[in-house]
C-alpha positions in Angstrom: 14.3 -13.9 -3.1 12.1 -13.8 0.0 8.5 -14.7 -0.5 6.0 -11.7 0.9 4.3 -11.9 4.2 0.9 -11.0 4.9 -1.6 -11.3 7.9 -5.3 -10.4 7.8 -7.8 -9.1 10.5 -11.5 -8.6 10.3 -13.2 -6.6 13.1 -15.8 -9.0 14.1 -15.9 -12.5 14.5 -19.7 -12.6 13.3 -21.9 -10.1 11.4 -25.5 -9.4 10.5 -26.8 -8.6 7.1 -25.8 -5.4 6.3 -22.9 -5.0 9.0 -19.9 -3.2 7.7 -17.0 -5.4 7.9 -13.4 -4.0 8.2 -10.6 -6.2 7.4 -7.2 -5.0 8.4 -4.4 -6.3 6.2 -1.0 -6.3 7.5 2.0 -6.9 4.7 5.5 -6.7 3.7 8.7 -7.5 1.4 11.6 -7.4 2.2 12.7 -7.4 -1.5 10.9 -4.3 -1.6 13.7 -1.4 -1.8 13.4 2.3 -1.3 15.3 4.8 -4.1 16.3 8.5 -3.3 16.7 10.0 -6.2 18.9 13.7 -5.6 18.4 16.4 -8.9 20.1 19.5 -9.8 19.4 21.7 -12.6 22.1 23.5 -14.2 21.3 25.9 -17.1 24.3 27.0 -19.9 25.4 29.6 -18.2 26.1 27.5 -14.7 23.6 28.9 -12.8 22.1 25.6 -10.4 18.8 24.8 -8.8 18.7 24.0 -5.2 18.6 20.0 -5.1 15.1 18.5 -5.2 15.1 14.7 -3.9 12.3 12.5 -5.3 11.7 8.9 -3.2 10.3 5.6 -5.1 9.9 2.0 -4.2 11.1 -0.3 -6.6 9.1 -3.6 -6.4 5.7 -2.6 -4.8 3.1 -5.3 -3.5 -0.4 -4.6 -4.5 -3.0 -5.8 -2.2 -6.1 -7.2 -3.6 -9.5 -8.2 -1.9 -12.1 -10.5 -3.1 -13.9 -13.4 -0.9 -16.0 -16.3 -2.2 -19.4 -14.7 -1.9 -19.0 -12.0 -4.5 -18.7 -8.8 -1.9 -17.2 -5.8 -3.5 -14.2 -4.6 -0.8 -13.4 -1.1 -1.1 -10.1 0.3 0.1 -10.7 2.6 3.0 -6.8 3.3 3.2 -3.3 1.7 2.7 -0.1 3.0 4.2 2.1 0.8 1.7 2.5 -1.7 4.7 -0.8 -1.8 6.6 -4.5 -1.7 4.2 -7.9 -1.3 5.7 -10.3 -2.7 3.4 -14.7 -2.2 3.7 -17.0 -4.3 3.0 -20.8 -5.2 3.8 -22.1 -8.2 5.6 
């Protein structure tokens, strides 16, 4: 099993009090695996649904912010592969 990679960004190199901070978190797995999952409906008479096809990822990382100060991050979005993570200075 491969271990998980992960790179992180902030967008400032320095900040004043009160500054938002936006940290850019890059990650992946590549024991991570995609599922299609194709369904059909048939009812007693043999009459079918069209197919409906439902996607999962089996395995998901969860990203998780905290630093040594005590700042609450809040997640401004994540993509499944790239999070954006607030914060104030």
């Amino acid at each position: 099993m491969a271990a998980p990679t992960v790179t992180a960004a902030l967008n400032a190199s320095v900040f004043a009090p009160g500054d938002q901070m936006l940290l850019t978190v890059t990650y992946s797995d590549t024991d991570t695996k995609s599922l299609t999952v194709t369904i059909v409906v048939t009812d007693a008479q043999g009459n079918s649904s069209a197919p409906v096809k439902v996607s999962a990822v089996i395995d998901p990382l969860a990203v998780t912010v905290t630093d040594n100060s005590g700042r609450t991050w809040t997640r401004v979005s994540d993509n499944g592969s790239v999070a954006v993570y607030r914060a104030v200075a």
